[in-house]
SEKOL-765446 format. One record per residue (C-alpha): x negated, y, z; residue in three letters. Coordinates in steps of 0.5 Angstrom, whole numbers, plus 2048, in hexadecimal, padded with zeros to 3 digits. Example, Ala and Ser with C-alpha at 12.3 -4.5 7.8 and 13.67 -1.06 7.14 Angstrom:
<recs>
7E7 7F7 810 ALA
7E5 7FE 80E SER
</recs>
This chain:
<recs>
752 893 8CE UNK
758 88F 8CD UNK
758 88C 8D3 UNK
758 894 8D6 UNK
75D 896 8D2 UNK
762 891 8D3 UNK
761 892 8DA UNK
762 899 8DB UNK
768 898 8D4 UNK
76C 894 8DA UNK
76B 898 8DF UNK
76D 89F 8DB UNK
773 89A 8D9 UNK
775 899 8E0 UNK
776 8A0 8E2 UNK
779 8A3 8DA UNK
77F 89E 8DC UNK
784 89F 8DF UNK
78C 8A1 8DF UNK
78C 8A5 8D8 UNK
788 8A0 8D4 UNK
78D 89A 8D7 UNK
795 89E 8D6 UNK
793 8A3 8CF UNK
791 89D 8CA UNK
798 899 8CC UNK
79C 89E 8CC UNK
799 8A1 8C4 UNK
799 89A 8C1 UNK
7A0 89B 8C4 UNK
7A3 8A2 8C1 UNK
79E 8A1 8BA UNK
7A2 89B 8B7 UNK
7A1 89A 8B1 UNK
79B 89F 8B1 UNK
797 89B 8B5 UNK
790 89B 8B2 UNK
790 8A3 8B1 UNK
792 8A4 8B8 UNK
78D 8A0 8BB UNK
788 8A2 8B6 UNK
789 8AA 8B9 UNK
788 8A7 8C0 UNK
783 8A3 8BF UNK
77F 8A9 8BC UNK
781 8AF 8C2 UNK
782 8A9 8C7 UNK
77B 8A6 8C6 UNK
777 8A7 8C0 UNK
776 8AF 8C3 UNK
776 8AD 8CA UNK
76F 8A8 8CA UNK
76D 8AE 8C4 UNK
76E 8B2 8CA UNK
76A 8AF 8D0 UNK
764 8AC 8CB UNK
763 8B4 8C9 UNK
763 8B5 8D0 UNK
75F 8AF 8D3 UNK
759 8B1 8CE UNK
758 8B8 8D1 UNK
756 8B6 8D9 UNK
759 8BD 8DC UNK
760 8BC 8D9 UNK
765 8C0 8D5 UNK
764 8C6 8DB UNK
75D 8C8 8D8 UNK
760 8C7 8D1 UNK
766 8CB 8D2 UNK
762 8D0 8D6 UNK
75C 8D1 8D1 UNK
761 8D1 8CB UNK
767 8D4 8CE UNK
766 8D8 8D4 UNK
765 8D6 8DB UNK
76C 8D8 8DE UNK
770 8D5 8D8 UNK
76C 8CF 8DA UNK
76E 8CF 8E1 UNK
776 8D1 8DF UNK
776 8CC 8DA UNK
774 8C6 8DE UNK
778 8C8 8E4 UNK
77E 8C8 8E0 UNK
77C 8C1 8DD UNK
77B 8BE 8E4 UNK
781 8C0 8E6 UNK
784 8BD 8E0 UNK
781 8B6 8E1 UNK
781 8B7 8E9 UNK
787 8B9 8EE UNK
78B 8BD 8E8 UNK
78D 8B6 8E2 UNK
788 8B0 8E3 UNK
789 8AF 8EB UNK
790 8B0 8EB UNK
791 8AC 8E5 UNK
78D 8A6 8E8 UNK
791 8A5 8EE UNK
797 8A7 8EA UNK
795 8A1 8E5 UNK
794 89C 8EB UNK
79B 89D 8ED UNK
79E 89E 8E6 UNK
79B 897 8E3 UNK
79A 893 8EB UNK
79F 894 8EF UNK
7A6 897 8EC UNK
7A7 891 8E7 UNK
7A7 88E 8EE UNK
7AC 893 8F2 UNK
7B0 894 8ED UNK
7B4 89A 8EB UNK
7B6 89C 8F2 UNK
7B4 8A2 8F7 UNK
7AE 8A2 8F2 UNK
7AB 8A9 8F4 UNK
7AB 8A7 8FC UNK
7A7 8A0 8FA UNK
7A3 8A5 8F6 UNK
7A2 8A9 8FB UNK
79F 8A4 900 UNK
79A 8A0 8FC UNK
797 8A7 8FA UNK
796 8A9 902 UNK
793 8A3 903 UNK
78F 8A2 8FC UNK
78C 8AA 8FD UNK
78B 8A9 905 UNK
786 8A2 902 UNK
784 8A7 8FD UNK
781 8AD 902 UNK
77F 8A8 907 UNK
77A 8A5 901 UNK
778 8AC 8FF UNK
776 8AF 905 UNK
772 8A9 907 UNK
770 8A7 8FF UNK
76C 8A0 8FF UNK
769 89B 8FB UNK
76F 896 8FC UNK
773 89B 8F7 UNK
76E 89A 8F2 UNK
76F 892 8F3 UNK
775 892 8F3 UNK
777 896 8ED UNK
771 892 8EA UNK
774 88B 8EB UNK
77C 88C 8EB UNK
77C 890 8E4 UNK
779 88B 8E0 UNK
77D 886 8E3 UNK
783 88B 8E2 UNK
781 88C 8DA UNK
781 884 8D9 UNK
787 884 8DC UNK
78A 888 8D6 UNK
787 885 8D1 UNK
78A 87E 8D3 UNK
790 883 8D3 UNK
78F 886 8CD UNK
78C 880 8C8 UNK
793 87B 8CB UNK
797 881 8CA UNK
794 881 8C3 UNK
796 87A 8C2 UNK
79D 87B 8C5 UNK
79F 880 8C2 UNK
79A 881 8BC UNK
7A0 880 8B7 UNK
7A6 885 8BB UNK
7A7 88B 8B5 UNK
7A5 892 8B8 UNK
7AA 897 8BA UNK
7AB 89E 8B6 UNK
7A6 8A2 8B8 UNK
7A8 8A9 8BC UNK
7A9 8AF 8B7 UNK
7A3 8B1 8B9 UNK
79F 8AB 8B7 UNK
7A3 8AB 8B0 UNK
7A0 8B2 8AF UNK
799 8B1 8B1 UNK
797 8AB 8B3 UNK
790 8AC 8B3 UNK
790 8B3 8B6 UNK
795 8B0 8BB UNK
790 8AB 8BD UNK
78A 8B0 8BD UNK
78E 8B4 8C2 UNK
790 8AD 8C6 UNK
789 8AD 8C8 UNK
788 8B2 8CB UNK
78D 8B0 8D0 UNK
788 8AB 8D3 UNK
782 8B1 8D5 UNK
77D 8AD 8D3 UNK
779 8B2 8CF UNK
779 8B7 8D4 UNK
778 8B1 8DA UNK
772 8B0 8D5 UNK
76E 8B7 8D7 UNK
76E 8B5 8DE UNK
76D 8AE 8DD UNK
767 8B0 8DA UNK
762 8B2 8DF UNK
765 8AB 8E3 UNK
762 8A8 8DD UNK
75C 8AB 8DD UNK
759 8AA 8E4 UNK
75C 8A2 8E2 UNK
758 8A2 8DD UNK
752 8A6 8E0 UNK
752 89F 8E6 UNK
751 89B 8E1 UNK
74B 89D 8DE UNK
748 89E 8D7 UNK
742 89E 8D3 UNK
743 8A3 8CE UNK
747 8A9 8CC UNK
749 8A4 8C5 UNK
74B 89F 8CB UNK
750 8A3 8CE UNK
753 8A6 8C9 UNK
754 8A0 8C5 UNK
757 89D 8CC UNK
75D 8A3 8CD UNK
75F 8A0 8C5 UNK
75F 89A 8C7 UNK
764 89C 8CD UNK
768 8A0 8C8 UNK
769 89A 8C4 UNK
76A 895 8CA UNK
76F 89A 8CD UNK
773 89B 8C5 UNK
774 895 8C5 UNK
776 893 8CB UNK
77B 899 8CB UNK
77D 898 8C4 UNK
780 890 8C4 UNK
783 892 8CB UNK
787 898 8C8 UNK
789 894 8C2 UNK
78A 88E 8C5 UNK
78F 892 8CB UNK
792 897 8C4 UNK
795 890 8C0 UNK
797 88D 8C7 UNK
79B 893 8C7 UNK
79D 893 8C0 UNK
79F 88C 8C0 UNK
7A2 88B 8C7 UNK
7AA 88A 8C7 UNK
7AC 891 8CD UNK
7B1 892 8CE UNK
7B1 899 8CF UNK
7BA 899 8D0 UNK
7B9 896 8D8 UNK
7B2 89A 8DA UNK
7B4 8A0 8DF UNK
7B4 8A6 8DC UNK
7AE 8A9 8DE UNK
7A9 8A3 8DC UNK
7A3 8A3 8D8 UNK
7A3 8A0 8D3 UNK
79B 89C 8D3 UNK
79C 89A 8DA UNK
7A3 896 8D8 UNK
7A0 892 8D2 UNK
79A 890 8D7 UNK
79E 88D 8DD UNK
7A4 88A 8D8 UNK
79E 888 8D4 UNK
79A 884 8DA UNK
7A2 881 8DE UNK
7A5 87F 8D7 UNK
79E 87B 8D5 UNK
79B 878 8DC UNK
7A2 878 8E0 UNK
7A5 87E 8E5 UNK
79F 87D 8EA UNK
799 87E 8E6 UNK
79D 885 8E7 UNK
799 886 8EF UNK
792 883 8EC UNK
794 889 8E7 UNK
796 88F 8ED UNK
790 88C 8F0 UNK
78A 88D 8EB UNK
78D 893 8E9 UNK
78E 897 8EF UNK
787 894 8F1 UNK
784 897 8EA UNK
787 89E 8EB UNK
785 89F 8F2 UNK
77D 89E 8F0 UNK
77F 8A3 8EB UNK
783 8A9 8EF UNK
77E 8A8 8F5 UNK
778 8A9 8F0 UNK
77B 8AE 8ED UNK
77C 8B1 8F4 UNK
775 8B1 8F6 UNK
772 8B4 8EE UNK
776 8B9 8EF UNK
776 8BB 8F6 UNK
76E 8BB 8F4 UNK
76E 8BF 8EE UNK
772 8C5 8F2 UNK
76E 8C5 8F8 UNK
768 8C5 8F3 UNK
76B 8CA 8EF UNK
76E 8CE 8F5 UNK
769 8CC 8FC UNK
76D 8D0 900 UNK
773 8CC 901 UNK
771 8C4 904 UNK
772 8BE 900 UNK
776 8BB 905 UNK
77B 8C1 905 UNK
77C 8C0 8FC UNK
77D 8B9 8FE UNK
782 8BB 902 UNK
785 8C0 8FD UNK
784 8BB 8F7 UNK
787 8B6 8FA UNK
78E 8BA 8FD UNK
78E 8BC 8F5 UNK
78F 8B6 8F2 UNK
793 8B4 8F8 UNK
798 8B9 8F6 UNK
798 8B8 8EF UNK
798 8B1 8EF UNK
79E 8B0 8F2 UNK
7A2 8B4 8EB UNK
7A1 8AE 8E8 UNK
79C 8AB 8E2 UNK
7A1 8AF 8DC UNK
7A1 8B5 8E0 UNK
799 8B5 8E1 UNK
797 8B4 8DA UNK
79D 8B9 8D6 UNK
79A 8BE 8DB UNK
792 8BD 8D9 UNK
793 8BD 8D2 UNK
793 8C3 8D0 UNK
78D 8C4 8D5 UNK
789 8BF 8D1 UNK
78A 8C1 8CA UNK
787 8C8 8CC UNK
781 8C4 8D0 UNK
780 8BE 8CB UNK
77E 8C3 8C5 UNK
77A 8C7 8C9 UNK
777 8C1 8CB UNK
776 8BE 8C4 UNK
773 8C5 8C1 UNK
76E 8C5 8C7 UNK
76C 8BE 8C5 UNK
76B 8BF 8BD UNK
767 8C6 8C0 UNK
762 8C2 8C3 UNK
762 8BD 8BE UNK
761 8C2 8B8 UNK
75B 8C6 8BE UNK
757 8BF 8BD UNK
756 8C0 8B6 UNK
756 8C7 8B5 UNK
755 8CE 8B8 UNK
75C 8D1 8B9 UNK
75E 8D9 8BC UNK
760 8D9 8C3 UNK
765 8DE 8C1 UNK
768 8DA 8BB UNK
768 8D4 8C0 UNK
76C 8D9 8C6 UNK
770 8DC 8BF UNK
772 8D4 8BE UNK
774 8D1 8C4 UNK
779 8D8 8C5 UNK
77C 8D7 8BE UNK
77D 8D0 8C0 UNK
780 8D2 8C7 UNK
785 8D7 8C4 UNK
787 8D2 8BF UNK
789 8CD 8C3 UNK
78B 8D2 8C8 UNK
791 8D4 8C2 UNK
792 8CE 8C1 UNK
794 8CC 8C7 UNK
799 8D2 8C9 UNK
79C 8D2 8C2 UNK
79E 8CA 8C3 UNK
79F 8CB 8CB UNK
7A4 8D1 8CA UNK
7A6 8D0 8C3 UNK
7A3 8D7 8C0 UNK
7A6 8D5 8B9 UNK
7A2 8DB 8B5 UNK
79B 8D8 8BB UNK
79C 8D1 8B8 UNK
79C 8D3 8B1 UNK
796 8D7 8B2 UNK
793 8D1 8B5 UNK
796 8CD 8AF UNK
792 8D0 8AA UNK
78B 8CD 8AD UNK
788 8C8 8A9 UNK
789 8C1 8AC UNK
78F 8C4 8B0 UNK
794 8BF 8AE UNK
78E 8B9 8B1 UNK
78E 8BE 8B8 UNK
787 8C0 8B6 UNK
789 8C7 8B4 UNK
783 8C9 8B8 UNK
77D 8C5 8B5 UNK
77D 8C9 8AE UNK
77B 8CF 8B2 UNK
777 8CB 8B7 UNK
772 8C9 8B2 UNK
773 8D0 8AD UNK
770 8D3 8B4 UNK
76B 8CF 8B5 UNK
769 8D0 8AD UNK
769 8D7 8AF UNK
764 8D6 8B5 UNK
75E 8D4 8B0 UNK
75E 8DB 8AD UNK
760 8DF 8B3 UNK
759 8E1 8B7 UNK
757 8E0 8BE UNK
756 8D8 8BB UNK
754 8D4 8C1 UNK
751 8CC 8C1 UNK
755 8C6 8C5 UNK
74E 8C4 8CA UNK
74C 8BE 8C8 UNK
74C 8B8 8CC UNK
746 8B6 8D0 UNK
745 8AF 8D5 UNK
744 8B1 8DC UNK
</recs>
């Protein structure tokens, strides 16, 4: 069972890592300052803790969040919603931010600050070319190379992360950012969502199902008591590598007065880091391991996502959303990794807590027999609050935002969870109760 679930912990690792998880932890420890632990806390929960909750809700039930969302809720908002979320974790957000966070941490600190858009622009059209190339022809070498080069790269980081400790351990904090001094833990819960794990969890779901299907198990106990173990092995991997990568950031001397104006914050910290502990040269073995992690990463994302929409919409070829896909994140990439992730946020805090109540819908369903129309009244009333919630902040709608602020829990980011769960409350003594179906060993 250990041996299981070790297995497929490393291989979940493996694809969860990438460009968010390496620049968002730096960059809170930075901007948290005195703050810290709250901050890191707040991450840790969002950025993890629901994450993994996530893909083992999913891996338990071997026809994934599709049927559960489809039987709950209904089969066009189960369609919508999981193209929307394919979106955000395929050619909108994740796949321009892993070629933009390739360049960001690899190559700028080593072209410096000079015709920065035309460099980026050229190690785009050669990282997407290789990209689509893998895409149209997926093999078995992606999976070997992502298998190899990625715990190669994360033990990379720990030596980073364990020297820089030992370095800078003792350097005192900057002052938190106003956001941070205000609500460092609500801050921190909302950083996390920027590393799209929970919702790259609904889809690596079914990756985890067939993986541990290959392996083989004699009992339902066996299996279920393997996805914890996987749960566990991935918690604890992800925790110790984000608190590690936060007290770099935390501690770490930057200095922020001679970075370019459009730089980010995270990928600064790990390139100064890495050149001011093991010399300027360590700064290519760097640009190498972390373009070659980021590359797997997008062209995965490529082939996952260019499959779920030719299975959701047959009539358009593979090939031709993998072209499409592509092109998109091409074009994004190439705003740059700030731009990329100030225009995703507010797409995330409409879809994080969506995903958040389906997965403590299917929790409480386990347990209990809940309305379909109090689940569906559920996820709508969570919808529209963060809907509000993001048009109120976006366009400053003062009287929005108060309306918003009157939530409970609103000062922590969370103004949707007390209604989230009253709602679910609600589907108890709502009729046209139905039951989770129970898991059953093919």
């Amino acid at each position: 069972m250990l041996k299981k679930g070790g297995l497929t912990a490393l291989l979940l690792f493996g694809m969860f890592f990438g460009a968010g998880n390496l620049t968002f932890p730096p960059q809170l420890g930075f901007e948290s300052g005195g703050h810290f632990w709250p901050a890191i806390a707040g991450f840790v929960l969002s950025g993890v803790g629901i994450a993994i909750l996530t893909l083992v809700i999913g891996t338990l039930n071997p026809k994934g969040y599709i049927h559960e969302i489809s039987q709950k809720i209904s089969p066009k908002f189960a369609l919508v919603y999981l193209s929307v979320l394919y979106l955000s974790i395929g050619p909108f957000f994740a796949i321009p931010r892993t070629a933009a966070a390739a360049f960001s941490i690899g190559f700028s600190p080593l072209i410096g600050s000079g015709h920065t858009n035309l460099w980026l622009l050229a190690f785009t059209v050669i990282y997407f070319a290789l990209a689509l190339w893998i895409a149209m022809n997926p093999s078995k070498i992606l999976d070997s190379i992502g298998r190899i080069l990625t715990p190669v790269f994360a033990i990379m980081i720990v030596i980073v992360i364990v020297a820089g400790a030992l370095k800078y351990g003792g350097h005192s904090p900057q002052l938190a950012s106003q956001a941070y001094q205000a609500s460092a833990f609500g801050k921190g819960f909302l950083e996390g969502y920027n590393t799209l794990d929970a919702l790259a969890s609904v889809a690596f779901s079914v990756v985890a199902v067939v993986t541990l299907n290959q392996l083989g198990f004699k009992s339902k106990k066996e299996y279920i008591s393997t996805i914890w173990v996987v749960g566990f092995i991935v918690t604890l991997l992800f925790g110790a590598l984000y608190l590690g990568l936060a007290f770099l950031g935390n501690h770490f001397p930057l200095q922020v007065a001679g970075l370019p104006k459009d730089a980010n914050i995270g990928a600064s910290v790990l390139s100064q880091a890495t050149q001011a502990i093991f010399g300027s040269a360590a700064q290519i073995f760097l640009a190498i391991m972390v373009t070659v992690t980021c590359f797997t990463t997008t062209a995965g994302l490529i082939v996952a996502t260019g499959e779920f929409f030719h299975k959701a919409f047959p009539k358009v070829s593979y090939k031709t959303y993998a072209i499409i896909f592509t092109l998109i994140g091409f074009a994004i990439a190439n705003l740059g990794l700030n731009n990329i992730i100030a225009f995703s946020v507010p797409v995330l805090l409409i879809l994080y807590p969506i995903t958040i109540t389906i997965v403590m819908i299917v929790i409480a369903n386990k347990f209990v027999a809940l309305s379909k129309p109090g689940m569906q009244i559920t996820v709508a009333v969570v919808t529209l609050t963060a809907l509000l919630s993001v048009l109120g902040s976006q366009f400053k709608l003062a009287g929005l935002n108060a309306l918003i602020n009157f939530l409970p829990l609103s000062g922590a980011s969370l103004p949707w969870l007390i209604p989230a769960i009253l709602c679910i409350l609600l589907s108890l003594v709502l009729p046209d109760k139905i039951k989770s179906e129970s898991f059953e060993m093919e």
